[in-house]
C-alpha positions as a Markdown table, in Angstrom:
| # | Residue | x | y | z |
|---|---|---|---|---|
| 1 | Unk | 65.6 | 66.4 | 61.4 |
| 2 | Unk | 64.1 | 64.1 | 58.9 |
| 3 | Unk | 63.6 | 67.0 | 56.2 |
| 4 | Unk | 67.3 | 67.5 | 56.2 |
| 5 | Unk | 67.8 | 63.5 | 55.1 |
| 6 | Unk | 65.3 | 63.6 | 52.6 |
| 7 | Unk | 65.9 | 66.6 | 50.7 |
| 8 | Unk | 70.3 | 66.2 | 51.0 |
| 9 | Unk | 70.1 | 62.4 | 50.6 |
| 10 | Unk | 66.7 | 61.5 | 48.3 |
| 11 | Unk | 65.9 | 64.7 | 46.7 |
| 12 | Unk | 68.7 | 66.9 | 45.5 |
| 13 | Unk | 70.9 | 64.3 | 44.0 |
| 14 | Unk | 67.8 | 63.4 | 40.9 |
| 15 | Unk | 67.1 | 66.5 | 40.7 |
| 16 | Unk | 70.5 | 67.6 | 39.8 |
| 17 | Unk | 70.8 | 64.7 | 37.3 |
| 18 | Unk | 67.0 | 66.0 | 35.9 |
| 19 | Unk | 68.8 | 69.6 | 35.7 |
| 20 | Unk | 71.9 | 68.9 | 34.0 |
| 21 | Unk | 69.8 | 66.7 | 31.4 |
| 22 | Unk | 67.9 | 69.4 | 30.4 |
| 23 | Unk | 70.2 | 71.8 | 30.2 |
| 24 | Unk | 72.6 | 69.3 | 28.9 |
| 25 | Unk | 73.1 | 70.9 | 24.6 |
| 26 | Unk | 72.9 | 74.5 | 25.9 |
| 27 | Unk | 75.9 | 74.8 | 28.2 |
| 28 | Unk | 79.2 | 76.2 | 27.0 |
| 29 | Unk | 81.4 | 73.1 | 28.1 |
| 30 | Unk | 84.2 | 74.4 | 29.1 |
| 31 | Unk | 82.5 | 76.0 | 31.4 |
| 32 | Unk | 79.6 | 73.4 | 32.5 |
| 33 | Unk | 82.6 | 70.6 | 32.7 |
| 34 | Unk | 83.1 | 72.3 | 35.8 |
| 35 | Unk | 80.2 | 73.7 | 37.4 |
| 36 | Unk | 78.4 | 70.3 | 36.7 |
| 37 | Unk | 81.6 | 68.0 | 38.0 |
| 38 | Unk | 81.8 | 70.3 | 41.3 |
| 39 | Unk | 78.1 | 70.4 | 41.8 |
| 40 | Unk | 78.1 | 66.9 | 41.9 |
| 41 | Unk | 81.0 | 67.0 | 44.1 |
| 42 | Unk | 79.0 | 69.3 | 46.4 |
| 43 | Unk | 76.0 | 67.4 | 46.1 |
| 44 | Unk | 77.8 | 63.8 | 47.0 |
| 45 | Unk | 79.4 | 65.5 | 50.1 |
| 46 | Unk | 75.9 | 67.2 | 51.3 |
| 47 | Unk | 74.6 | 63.4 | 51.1 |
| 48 | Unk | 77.7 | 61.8 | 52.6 |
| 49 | Unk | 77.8 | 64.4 | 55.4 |
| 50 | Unk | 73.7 | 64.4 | 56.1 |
| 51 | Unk | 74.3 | 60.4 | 56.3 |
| 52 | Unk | 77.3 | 60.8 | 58.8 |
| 53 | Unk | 74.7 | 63.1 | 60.7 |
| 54 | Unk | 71.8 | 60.8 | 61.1 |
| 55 | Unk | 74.2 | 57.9 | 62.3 |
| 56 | Unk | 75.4 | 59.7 | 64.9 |
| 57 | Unk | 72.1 | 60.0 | 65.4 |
| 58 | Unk | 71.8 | 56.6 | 65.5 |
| 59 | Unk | 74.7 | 55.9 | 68.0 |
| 60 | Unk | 73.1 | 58.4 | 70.5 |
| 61 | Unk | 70.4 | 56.8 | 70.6 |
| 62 | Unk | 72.1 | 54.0 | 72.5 |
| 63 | Unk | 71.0 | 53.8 | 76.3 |
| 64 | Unk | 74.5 | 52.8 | 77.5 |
| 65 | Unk | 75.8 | 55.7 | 75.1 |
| 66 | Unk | 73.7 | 58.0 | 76.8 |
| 67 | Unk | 74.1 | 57.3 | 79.7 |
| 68 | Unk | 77.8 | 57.6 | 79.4 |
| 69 | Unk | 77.8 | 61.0 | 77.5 |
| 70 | Unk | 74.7 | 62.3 | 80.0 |
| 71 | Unk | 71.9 | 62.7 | 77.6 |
| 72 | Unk | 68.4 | 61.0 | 77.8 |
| 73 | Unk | 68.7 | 58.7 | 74.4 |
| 74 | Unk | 65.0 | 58.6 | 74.4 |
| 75 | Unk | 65.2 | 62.5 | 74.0 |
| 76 | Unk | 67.2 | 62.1 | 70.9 |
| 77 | Unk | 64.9 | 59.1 | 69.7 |
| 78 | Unk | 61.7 | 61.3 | 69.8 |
| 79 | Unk | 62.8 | 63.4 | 67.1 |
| 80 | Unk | 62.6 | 61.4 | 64.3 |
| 81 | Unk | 60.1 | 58.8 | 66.1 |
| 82 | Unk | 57.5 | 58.4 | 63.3 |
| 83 | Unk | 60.5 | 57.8 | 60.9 |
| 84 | Unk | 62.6 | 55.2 | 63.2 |
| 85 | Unk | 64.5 | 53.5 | 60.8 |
| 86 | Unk | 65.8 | 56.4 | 59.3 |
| 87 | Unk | 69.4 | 56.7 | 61.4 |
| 88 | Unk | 70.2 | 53.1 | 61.1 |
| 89 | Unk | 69.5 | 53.2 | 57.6 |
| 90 | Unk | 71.5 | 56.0 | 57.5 |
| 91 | Unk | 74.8 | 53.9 | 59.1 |
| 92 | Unk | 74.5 | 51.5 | 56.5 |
| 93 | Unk | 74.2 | 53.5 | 53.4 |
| 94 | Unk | 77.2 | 55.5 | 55.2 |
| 95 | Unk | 79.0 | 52.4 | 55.1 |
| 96 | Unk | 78.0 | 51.3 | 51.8 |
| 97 | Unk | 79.4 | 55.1 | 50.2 |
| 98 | Unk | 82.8 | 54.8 | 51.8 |
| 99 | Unk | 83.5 | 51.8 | 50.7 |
| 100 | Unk | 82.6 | 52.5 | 46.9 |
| 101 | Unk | 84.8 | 55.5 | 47.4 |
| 102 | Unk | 87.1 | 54.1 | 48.4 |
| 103 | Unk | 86.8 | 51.4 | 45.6 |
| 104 | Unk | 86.7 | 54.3 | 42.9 |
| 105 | Unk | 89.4 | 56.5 | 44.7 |
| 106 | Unk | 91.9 | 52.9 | 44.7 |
| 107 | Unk | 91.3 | 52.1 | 41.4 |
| 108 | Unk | 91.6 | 55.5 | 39.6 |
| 109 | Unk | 95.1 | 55.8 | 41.3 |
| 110 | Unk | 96.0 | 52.2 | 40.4 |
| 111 | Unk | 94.6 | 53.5 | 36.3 |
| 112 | Unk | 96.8 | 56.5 | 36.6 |
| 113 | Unk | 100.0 | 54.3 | 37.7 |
| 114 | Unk | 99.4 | 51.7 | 35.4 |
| 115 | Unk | 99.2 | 54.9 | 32.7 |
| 116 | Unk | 102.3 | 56.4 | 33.3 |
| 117 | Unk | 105.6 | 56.3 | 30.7 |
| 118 | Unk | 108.5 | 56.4 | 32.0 |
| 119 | Unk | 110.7 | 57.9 | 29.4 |
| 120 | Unk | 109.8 | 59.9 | 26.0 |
| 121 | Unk | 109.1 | 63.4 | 24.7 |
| 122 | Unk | 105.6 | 65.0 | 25.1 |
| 123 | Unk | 104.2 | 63.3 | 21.6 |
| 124 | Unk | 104.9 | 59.5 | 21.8 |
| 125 | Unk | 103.8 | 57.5 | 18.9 |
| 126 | Unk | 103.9 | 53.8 | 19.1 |
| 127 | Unk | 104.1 | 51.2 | 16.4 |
| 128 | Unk | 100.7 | 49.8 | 17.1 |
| 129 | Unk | 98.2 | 49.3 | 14.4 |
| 130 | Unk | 95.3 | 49.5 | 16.6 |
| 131 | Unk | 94.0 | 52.8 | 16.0 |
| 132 | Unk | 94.3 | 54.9 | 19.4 |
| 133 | Unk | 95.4 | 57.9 | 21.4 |
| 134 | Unk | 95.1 | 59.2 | 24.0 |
| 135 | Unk | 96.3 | 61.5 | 27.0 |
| 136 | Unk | 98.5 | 60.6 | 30.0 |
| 137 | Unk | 98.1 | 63.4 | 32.7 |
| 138 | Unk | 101.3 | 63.8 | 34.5 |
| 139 | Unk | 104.0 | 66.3 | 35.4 |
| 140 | Unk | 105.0 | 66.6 | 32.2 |
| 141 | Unk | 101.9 | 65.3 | 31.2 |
| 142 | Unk | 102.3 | 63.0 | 27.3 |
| 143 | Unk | 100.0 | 62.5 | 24.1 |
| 144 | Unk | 100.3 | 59.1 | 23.4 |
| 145 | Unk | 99.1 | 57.8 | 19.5 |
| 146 | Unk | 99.6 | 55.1 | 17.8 |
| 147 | Unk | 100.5 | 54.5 | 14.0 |
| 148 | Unk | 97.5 | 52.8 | 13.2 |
| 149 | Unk | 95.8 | 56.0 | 14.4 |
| 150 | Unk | 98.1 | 58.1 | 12.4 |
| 151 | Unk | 97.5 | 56.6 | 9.7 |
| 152 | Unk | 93.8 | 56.7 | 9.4 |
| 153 | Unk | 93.9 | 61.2 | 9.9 |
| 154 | Unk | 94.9 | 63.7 | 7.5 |
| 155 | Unk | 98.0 | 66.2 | 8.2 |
| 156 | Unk | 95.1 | 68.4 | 9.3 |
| 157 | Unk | 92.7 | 66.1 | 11.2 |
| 158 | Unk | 96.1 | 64.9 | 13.0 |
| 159 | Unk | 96.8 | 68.2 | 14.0 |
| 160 | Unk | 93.3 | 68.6 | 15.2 |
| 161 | Unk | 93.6 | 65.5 | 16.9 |
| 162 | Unk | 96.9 | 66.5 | 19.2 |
| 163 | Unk | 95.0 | 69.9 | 20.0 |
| 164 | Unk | 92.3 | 68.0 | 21.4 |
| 165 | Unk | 94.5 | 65.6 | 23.7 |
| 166 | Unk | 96.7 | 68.9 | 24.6 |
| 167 | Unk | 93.8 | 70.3 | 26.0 |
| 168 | Unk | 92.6 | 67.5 | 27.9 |
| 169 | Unk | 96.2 | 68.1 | 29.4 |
| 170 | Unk | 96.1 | 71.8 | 29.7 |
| 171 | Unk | 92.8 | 71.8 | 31.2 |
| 172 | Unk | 93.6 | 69.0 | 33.7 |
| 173 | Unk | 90.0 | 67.6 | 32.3 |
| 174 | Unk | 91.3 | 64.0 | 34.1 |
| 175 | Unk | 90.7 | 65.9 | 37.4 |
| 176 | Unk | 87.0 | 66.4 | 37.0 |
| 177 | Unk | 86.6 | 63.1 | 35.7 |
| 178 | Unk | 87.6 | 61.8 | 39.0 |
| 179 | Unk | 85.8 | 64.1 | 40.8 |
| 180 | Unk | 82.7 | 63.2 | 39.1 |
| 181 | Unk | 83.6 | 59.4 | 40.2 |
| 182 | Unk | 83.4 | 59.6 | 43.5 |
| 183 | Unk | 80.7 | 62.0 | 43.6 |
| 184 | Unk | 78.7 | 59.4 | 41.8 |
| 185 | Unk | 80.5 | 56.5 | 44.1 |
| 186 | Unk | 79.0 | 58.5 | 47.2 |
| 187 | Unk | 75.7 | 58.5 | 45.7 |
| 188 | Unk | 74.5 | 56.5 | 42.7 |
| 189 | Unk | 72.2 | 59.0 | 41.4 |
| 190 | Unk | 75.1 | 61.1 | 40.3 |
| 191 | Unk | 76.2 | 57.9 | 38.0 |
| 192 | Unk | 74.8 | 60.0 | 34.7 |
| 193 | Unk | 76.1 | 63.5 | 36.5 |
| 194 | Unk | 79.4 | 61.5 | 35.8 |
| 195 | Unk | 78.7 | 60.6 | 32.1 |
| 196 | Unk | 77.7 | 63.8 | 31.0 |
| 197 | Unk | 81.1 | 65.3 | 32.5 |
| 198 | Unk | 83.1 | 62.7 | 30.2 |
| 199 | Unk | 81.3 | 64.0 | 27.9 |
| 200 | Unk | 81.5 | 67.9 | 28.6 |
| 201 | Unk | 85.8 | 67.8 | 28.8 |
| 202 | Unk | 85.5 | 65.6 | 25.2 |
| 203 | Unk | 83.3 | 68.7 | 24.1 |
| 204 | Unk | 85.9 | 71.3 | 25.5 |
| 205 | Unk | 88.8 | 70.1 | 23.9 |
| 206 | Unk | 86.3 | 69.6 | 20.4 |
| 207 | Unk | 86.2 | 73.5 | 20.9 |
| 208 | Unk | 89.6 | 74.2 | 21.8 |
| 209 | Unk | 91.2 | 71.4 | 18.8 |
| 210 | Unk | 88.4 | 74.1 | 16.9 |
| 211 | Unk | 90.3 | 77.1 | 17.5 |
| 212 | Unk | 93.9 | 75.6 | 16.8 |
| 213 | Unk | 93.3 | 74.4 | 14.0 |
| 214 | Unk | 90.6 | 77.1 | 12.6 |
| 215 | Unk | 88.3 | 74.7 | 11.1 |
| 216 | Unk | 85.5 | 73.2 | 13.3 |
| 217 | Unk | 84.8 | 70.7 | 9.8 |
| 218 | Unk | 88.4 | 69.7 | 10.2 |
| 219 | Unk | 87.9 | 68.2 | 14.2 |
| 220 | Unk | 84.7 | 67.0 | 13.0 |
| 221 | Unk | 85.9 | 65.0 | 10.3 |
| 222 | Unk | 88.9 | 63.9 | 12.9 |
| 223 | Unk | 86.5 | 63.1 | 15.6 |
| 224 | Unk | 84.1 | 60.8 | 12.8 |
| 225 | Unk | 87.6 | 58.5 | 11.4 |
| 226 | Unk | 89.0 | 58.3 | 14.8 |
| 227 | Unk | 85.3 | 56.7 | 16.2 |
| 228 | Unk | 85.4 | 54.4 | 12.8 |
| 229 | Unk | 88.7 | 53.3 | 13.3 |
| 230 | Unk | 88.4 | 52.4 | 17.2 |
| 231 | Unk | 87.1 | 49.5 | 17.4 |
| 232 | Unk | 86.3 | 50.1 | 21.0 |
| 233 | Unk | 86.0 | 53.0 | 23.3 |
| 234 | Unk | 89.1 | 54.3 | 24.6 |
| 235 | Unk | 91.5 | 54.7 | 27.8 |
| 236 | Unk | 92.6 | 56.3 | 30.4 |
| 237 | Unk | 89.1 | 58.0 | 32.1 |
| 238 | Unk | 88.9 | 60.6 | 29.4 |
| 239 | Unk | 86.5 | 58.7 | 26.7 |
| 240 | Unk | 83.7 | 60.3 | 25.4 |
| 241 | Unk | 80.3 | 58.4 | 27.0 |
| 242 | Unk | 78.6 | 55.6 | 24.2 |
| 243 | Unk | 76.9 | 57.4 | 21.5 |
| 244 | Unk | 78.5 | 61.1 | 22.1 |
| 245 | Unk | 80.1 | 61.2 | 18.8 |
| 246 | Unk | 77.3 | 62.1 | 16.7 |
| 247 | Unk | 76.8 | 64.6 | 18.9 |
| 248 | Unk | 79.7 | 65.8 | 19.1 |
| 249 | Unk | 80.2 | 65.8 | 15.2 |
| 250 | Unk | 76.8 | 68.0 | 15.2 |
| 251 | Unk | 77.9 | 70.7 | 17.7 |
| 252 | Unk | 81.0 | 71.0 | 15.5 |
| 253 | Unk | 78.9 | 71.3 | 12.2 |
| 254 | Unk | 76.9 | 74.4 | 14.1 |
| 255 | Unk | 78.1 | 77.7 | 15.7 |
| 256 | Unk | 79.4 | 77.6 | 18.6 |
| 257 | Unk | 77.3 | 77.7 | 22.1 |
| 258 | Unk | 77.1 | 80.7 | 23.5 |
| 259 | Unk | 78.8 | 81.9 | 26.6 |
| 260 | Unk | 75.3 | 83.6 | 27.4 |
| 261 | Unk | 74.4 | 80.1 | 28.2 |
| 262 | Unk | 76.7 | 79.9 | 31.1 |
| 263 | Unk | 74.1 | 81.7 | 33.3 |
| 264 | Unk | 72.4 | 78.2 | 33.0 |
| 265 | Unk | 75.2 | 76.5 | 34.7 |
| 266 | Unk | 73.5 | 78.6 | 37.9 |
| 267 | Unk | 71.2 | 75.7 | 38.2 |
| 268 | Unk | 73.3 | 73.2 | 39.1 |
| 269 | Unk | 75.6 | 74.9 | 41.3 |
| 270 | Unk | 72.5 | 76.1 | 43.4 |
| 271 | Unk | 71.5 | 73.0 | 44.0 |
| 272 | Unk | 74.8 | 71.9 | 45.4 |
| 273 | Unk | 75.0 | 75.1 | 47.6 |
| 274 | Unk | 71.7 | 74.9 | 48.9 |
| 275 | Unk | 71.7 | 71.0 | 49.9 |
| 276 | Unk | 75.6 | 71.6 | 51.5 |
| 277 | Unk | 73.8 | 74.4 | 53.1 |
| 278 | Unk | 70.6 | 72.8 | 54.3 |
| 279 | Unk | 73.6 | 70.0 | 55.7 |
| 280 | Unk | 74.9 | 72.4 | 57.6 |
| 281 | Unk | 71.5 | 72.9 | 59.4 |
| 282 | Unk | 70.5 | 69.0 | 59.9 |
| 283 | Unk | 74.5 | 68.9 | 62.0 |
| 284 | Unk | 73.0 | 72.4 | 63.9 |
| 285 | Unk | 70.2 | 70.6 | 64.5 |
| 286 | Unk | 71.7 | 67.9 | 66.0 |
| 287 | Unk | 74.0 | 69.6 | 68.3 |
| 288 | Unk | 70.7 | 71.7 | 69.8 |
| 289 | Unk | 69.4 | 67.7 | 70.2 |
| 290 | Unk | 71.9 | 66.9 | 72.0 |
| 291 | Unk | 72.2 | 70.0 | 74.1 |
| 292 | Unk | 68.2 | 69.7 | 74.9 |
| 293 | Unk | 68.7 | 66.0 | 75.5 |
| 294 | Unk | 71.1 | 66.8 | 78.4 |
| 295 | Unk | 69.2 | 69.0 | 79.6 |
| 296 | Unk | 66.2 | 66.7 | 80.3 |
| 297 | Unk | 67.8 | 64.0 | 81.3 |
């Protein structure tokens, strides 16, 4: 069974990080927000699953547990004998996982409480003049911008600007943020999986603010002010990662990527499929342990 740990738990997750880095200026990202945010996803609950495998693994290997259940724990402590340490490890990075998910999950719906408003229409602009804005996802969901912000844009870049927060709202981009989180919360290999999502959904809405407005030189000059007059990056989960806004700016001053390059975003997802699939197998596995552990008890 120890294949199934090392290729779900110490392989897959790099290599999915080494994929979506090479592929990373070639996807459409619209579409690679989500193909890369639910590979992750996949890819965090292959790990997280393989774990819960290998410690209860590690429980069965228990004498008194055995004996209780009617297997022969030595049975199922032959089968990863060279590699003993392997199911107890297994219990405490188990551990370790659900606890920083739980972490993650905790405070993204303490960030989403603390971001709600009460009362106001869809566009609320408040007399602040700290340059910011952003988007509150909600049910009605509400651009918020600031003065200051409003101030430093054009007419046109303003316009550009409330396309791109509308689609962060239309597009529900805060969901695969969060996704992304606990994916990389489950395993920490996925941490830059998670940082090239934020930076996908900024992409998307680039795109979109693009095609509202009909002038890709228009977001880009939008996107360049608003980075020069933040002093900081900015809230609410949806912030483009450090150093994306050139970037960004530079996809906006070339053609669009084309969809063609969504066959890339293949990669990624068979990754995910195969190591949920080869997960499947190592819980298989361990249920044919157990049966043959009974058996020669």
């Amino acid at each position: 069974m120890f294949d199934h740990f090392l290729v779900s738990v110490v392989v897959i997750p790099p290599v999915l990080v080494i994929a979506v880095r090479l592929l990373a200026e070639h996807l459409p990202p619209r579409i690679a927000a989500s193909a890369v945010a639910w590979s992750a996803a996949g890819a965090a609950l292959a790990s997280l699953t393989n774990l819960a495998v290998f410690a209860l693994k590690a429980f069965a290997e228990i004498p008194v547990i055995g004996r209780d259940f009617g297997w022969s724990s030595r049975v199922v402590a032959a089968d990863t004998a060279r590699e003993p340490w392997v199911s107890w490890l297994s219990v405490a990075l188990l551990a370790a996982a659900l606890i920083a998910v739980r972490v993650v999950h905790r405070r993204q719906r303490t960030m989403i409480e603390l971001s709600r408003i009460p009362a106001g229409g869809h566009l609320i602009m408040l007399p602040d003049p700290a340059p910011h804005a952003y988007a509150v996802p909600g049910k009605p969901g509400h651009i918020v911008v600031t003065t200051g912000m409003r101030d430093a844009l054009t007419d046109d870049q303003f316009r550009a600007l409330l396309a791109h927060e509308q689609d962060h709202l239309d597009a529900r981009h805060h969901r695969l943020v969060r996704i992304s989180e606990l994916a990389a919360a489950a395993h920490p290999a996925l941490w830059w999986v998670t940082r090239h999502v934020d930076y996908l959904v900024e992409r998307a809405a680039d795109e979109r603010a693009a095609a509202v407005v009909g002038c890709r030189r228009t977001v880009a000059q939008a996107i360049g002010k608003a980075a020069l007059a933040t002093t900081r990056p900015q809230v609410v989960g949806l912030h483009a990662a450090g150093g994306a806004v050139p970037r960004r700016v530079r996809h906006l001053l070339g053609p669009p990527v084309r969809r063609a390059g969504a066959i890339l975003c293949v990669l990624p997802v068979a990754l995910a499929v195969f190591s949920l699939l080869w997960t499947g197998e190592a819980a298989y596995d361990l249920g044919e342990l157990l049966h043959a552990a009974i058996l020669r008890r």
